[in-house]
One Martini backbone bead per residue (centre of mass of N, CA, C, O) as a GRO file, in nm:
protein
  285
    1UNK     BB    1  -2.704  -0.287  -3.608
    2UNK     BB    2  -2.368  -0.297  -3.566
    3UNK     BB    3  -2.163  -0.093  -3.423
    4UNK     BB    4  -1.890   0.072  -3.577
    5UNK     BB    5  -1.794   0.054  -3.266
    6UNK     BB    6  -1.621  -0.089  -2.974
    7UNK     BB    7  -1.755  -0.141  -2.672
    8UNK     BB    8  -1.663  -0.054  -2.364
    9UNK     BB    9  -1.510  -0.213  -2.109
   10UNK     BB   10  -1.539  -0.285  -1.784
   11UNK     BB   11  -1.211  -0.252  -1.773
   12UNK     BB   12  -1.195   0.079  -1.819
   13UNK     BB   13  -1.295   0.201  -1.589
   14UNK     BB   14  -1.262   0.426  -1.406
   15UNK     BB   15  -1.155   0.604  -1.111
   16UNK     BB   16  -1.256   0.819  -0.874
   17UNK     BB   17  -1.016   1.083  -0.747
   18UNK     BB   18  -0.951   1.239  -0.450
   19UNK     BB   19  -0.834   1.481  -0.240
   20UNK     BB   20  -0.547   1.709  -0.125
   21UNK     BB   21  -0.343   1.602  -0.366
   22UNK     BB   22  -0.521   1.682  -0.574
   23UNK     BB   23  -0.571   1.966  -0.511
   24UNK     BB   24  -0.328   2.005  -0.431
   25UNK     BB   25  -0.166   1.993  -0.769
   26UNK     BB   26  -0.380   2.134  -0.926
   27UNK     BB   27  -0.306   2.437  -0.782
   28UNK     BB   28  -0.038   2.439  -0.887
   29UNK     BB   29  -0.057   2.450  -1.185
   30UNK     BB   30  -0.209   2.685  -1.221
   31UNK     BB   31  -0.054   2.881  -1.034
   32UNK     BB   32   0.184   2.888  -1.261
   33UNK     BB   33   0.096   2.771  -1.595
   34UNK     BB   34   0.101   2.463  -1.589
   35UNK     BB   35   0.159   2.193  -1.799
   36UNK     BB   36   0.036   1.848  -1.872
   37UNK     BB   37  -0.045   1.546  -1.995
   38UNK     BB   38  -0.273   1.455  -1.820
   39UNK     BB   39  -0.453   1.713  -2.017
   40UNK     BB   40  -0.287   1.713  -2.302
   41UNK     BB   41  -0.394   1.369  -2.317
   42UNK     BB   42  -0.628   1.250  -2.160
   43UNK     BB   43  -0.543   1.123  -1.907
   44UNK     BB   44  -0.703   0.821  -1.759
   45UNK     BB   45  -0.511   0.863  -1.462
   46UNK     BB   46  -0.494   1.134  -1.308
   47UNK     BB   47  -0.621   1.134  -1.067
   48UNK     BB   48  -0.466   0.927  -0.969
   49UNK     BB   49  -0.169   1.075  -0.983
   50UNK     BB   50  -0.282   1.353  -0.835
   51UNK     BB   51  -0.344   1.177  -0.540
   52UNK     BB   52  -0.013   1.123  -0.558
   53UNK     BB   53   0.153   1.372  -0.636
   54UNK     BB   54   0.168   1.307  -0.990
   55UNK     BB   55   0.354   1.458  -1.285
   56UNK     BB   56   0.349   1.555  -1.618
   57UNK     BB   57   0.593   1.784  -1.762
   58UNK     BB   58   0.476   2.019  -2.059
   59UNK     BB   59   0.685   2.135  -2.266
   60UNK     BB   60   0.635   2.386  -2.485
   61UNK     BB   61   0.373   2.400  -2.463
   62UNK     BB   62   0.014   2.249  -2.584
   63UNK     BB   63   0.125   2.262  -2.905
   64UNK     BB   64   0.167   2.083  -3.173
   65UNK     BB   65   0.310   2.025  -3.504
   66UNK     BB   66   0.210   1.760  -3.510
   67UNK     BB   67  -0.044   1.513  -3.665
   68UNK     BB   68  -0.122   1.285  -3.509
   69UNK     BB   69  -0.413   1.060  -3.508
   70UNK     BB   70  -0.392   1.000  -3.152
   71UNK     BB   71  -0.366   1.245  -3.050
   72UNK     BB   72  -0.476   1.522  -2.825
   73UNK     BB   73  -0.309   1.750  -2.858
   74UNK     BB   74  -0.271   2.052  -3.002
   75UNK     BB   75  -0.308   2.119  -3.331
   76UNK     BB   76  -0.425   2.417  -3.415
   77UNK     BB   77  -0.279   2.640  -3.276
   78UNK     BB   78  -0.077   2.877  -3.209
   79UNK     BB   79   0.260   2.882  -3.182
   80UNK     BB   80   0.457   2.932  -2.870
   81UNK     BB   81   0.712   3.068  -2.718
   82UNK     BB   82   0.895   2.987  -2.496
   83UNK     BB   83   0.909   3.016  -2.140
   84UNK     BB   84   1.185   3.108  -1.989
   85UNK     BB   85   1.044   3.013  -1.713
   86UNK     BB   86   0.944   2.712  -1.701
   87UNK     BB   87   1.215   2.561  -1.544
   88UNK     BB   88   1.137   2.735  -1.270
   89UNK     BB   89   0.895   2.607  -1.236
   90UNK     BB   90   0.905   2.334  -1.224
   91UNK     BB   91   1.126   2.319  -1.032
   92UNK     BB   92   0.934   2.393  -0.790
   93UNK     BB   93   0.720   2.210  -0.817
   94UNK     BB   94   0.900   1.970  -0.730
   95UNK     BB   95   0.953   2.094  -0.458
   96UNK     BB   96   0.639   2.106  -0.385
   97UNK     BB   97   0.603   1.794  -0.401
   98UNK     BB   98   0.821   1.587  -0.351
   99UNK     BB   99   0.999   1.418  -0.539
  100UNK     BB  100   1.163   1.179  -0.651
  101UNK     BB  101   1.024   1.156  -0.964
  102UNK     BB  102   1.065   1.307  -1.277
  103UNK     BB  103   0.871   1.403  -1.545
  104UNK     BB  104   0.943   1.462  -1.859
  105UNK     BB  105   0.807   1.654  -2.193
  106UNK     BB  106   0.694   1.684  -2.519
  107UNK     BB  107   0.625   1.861  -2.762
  108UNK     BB  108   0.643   1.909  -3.076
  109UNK     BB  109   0.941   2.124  -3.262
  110UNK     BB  110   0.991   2.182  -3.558
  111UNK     BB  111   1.018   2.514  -3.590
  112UNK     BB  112   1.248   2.495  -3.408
  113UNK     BB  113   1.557   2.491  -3.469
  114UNK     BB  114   1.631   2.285  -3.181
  115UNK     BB  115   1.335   2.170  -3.076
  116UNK     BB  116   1.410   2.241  -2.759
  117UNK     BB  117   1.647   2.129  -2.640
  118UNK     BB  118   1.739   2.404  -2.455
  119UNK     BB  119   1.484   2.372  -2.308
  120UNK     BB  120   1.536   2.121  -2.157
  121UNK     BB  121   1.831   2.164  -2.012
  122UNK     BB  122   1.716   2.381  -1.840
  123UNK     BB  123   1.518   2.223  -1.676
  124UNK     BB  124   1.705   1.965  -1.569
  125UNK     BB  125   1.890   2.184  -1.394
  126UNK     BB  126   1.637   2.332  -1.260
  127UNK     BB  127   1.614   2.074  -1.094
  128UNK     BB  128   1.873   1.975  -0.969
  129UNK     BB  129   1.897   2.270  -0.795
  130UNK     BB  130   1.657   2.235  -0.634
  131UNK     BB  131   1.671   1.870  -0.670
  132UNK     BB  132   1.924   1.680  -0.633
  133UNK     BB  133   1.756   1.387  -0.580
  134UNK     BB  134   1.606   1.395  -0.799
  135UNK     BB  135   1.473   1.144  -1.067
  136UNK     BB  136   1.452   1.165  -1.402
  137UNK     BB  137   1.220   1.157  -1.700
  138UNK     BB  138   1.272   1.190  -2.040
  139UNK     BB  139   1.008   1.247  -2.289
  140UNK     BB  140   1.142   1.257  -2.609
  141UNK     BB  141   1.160   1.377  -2.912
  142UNK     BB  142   1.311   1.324  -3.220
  143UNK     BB  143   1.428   1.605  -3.311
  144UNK     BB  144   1.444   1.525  -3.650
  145UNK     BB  145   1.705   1.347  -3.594
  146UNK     BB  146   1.882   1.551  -3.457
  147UNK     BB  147   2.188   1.492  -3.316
  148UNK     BB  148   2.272   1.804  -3.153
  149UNK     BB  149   1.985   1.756  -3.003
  150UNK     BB  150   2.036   1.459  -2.851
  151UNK     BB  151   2.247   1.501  -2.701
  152UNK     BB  152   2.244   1.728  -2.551
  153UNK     BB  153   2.031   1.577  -2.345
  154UNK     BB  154   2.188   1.318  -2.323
  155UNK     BB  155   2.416   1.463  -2.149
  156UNK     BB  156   2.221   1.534  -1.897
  157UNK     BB  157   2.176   1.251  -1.766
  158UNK     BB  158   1.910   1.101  -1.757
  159UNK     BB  159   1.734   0.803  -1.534
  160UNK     BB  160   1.607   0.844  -1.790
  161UNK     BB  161   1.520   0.740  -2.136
  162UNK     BB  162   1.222   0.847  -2.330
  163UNK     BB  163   1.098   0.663  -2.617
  164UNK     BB  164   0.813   0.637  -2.840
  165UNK     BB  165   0.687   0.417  -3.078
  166UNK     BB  166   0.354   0.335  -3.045
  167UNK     BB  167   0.377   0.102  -3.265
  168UNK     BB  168   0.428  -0.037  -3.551
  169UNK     BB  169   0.515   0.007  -3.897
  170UNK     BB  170   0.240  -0.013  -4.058
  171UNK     BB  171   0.096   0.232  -3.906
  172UNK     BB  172   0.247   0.479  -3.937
  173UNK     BB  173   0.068   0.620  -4.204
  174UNK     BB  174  -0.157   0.676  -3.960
  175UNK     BB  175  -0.034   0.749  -3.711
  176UNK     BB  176   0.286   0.867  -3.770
  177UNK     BB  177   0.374   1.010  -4.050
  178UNK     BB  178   0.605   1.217  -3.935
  179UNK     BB  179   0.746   0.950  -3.899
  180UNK     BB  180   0.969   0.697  -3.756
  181UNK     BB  181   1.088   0.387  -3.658
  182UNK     BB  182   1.353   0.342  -3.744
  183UNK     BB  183   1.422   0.614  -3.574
  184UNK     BB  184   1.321   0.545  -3.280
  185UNK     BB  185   1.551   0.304  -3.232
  186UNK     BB  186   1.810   0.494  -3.289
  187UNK     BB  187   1.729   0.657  -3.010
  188UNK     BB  188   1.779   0.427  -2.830
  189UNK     BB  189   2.046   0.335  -2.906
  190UNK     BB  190   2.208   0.562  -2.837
  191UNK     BB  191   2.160   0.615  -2.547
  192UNK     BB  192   2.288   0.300  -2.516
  193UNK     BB  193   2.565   0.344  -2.669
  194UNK     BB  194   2.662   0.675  -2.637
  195UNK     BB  195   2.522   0.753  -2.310
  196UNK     BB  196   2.397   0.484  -2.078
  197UNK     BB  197   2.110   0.502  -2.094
  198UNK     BB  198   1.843   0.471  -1.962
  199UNK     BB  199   1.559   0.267  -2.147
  200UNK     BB  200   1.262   0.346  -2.311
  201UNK     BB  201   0.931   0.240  -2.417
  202UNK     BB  202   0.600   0.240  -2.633
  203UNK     BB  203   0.289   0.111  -2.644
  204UNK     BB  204  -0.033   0.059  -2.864
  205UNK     BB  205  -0.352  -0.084  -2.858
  206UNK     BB  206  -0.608  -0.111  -3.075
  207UNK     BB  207  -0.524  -0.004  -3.433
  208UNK     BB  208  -0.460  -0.310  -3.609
  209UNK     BB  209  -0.292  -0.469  -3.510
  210UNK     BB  210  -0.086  -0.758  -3.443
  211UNK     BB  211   0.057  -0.998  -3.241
  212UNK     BB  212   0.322  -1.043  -3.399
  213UNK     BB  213   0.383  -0.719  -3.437
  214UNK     BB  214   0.408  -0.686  -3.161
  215UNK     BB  215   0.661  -0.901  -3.091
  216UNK     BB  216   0.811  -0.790  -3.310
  217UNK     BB  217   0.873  -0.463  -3.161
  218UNK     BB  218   0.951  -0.588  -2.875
  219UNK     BB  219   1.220  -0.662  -2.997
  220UNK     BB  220   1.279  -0.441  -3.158
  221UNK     BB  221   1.353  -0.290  -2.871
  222UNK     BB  222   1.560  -0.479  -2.744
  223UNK     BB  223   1.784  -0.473  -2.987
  224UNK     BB  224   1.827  -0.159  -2.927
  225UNK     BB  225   1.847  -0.097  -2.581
  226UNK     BB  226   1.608  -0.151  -2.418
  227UNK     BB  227   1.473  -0.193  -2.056
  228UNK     BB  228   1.171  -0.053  -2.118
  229UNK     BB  229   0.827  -0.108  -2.070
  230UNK     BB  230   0.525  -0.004  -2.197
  231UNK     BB  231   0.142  -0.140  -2.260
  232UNK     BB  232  -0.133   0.009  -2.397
  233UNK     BB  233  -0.441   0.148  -2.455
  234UNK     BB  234  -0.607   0.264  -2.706
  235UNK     BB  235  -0.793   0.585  -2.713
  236UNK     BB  236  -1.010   0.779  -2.791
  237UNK     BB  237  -1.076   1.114  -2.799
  238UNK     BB  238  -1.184   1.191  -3.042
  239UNK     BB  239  -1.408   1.169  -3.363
  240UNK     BB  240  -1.111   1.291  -3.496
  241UNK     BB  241  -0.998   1.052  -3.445
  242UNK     BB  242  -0.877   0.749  -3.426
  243UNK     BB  243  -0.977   0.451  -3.394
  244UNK     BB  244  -1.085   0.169  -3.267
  245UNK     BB  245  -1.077  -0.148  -3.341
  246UNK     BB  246  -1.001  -0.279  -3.037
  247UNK     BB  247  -1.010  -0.455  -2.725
  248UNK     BB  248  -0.766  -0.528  -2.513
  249UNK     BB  249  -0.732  -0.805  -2.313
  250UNK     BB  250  -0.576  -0.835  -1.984
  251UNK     BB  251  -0.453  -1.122  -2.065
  252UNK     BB  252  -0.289  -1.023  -2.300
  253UNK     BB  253  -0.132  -0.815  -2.146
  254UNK     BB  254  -0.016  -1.045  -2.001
  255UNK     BB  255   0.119  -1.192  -2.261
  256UNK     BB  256   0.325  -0.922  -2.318
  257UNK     BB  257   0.456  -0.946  -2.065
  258UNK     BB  258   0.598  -1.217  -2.066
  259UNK     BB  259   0.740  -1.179  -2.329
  260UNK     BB  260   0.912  -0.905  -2.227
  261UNK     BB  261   1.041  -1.045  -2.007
  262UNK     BB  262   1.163  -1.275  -2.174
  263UNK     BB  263   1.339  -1.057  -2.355
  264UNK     BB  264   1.460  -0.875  -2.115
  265UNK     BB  265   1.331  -0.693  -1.940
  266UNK     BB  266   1.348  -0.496  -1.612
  267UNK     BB  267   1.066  -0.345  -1.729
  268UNK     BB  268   0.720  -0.398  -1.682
  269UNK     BB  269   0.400  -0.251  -1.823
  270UNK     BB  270   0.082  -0.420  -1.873
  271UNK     BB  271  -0.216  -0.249  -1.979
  272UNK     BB  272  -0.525  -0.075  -2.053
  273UNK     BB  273  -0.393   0.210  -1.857
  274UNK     BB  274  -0.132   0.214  -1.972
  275UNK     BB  275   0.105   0.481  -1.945
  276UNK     BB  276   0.416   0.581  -1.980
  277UNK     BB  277   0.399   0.742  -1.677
  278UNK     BB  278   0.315   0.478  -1.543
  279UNK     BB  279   0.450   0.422  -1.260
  280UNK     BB  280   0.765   0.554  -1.309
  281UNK     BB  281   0.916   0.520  -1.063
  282UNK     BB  282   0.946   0.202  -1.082
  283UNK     BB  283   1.148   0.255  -1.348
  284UNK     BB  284   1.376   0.349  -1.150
  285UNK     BB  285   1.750   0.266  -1.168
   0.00000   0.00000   0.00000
């Protein structure tokens, strides 16, 4: 009997990476006891960007309110307010690591009043203050569709604004139902039309789309003013988790980087291992 799902194909191996800088970035981020989606995302490259001293953090603590099927986050724990320092731990820690760009992310906090969007600006401002040459990017969540919470963040003009529309349009009631396809688009639209930001976007493969869905996904991320797409391989996290229904051949992955850079991206990462944040500072413009 053909086992039930498709087994991970050596193109998916992880390369297992340590030394000096991999080691103090775990111990700045521990001993701060800062969140980062490389630990709470089971992000697969993790190593990789922590030897290279480089990491992505995760606002407003690492439980997120809503429940989509792909994500690892815990979604499980009870939301827990806020955390005052974290604007100025972060700061630190981007000082501390001497980044040159930095990404910031966060859970989804549907509960919070204003989506978490005002401690958004406070992490941006106390990074700019500590660290007034680093550039930001900043992977926001869609904060209810609320425009006085999309503006907030977007007015503090980040070197990127990063909103991950992560499927096709079909897959959304199973993948993430809470969510909206064309308000993700929308999102990207405003950023580039009413606040002139550099714009980002990514998509995950793996999950039952087709190619022409896969296509036309990264069009119309196009026509609404992305400059920049990431294109990655979905890996199930747990049992509990979505499974994956194919694994995407590194080849098909470059016919989708030559699609988007033909649609006009200025900046494409398409790859089995590619995610959001991967090789993030390439995509700073």
């Amino acid at each position: 009997m053909e086992p039930r799902h498709p087994k991970k194909p050596d193109w998916l191996k992880i390369r297992m990476a340590s030394g000096v800088s991999f080691a103090a970035t775990r111990q700045l981020l521990n001993r701060h006891s800062l969140n980062t989606v490389c630990r709470s995302a089971l992000c697969p490259n993790l190593q990789e960007c922590w030897s290279r001293g480089t990491a992505t953090f995760l606002l407003l603590g690492n439980v997120c309110s809503r429940k989509c099927t792909f994500c690892a986050v815990d979604k499980t724990a009870n939301l827990a307010a806020p955390d005052p320092l974290e604007p100025e731990s972060i700061a630190f820690a981007v000082q501390s690591m001497k980044l040159k760009h930095a990404v910031l992310t966060s859970v989804t906090r549907d509960d919070l009043r204003d989506g978490g969007s005002l401690h958004w600006v406070e992490t941006i401002r106390a990074i700019r203050a500590a660290a007034p040459d680093v550039t930001i990017e900043c992977l926001i969540p869609d904060f209810r569709h609320e425009e006085p919470a999309l503006d907030r963040v977007m007015r503090e003009a980040p070197d990127v604004l990063n909103h991950n529309i992560e499927t096709v349009p079909a897959l959304y009631p199973k993948v993430r139902p809470e969510a909206s396809y064309s308000g993700s688009l929308e999102i990207i639209e405003r950023a580039k039309k009413m606040h002139g930001l550099a714009t980002k976007s990514g998509l995950m493969l793996g999950m039952g789309e087709t190619a022409r869905e896969i296509e036309a996904s990264i069009g119309d991320l196009r026509r609404h003013g992305c400059d920049m797409i990431t294109i990655g391989q979905y890996l199930q996290p747990s049992p509990a988790h979505l499974p994956v229904e194919r694994y995407v051949t590194p080849d098909e992955f470059e016919q989708y980087r030559k699609i988007a850079e033909t649609a006009g991206f200025s900046h494409v990462q398409s790859g089995p291992l590619v995610r959001s944040s991967y090789h993030a500072e390439a995509f700073d413009t």
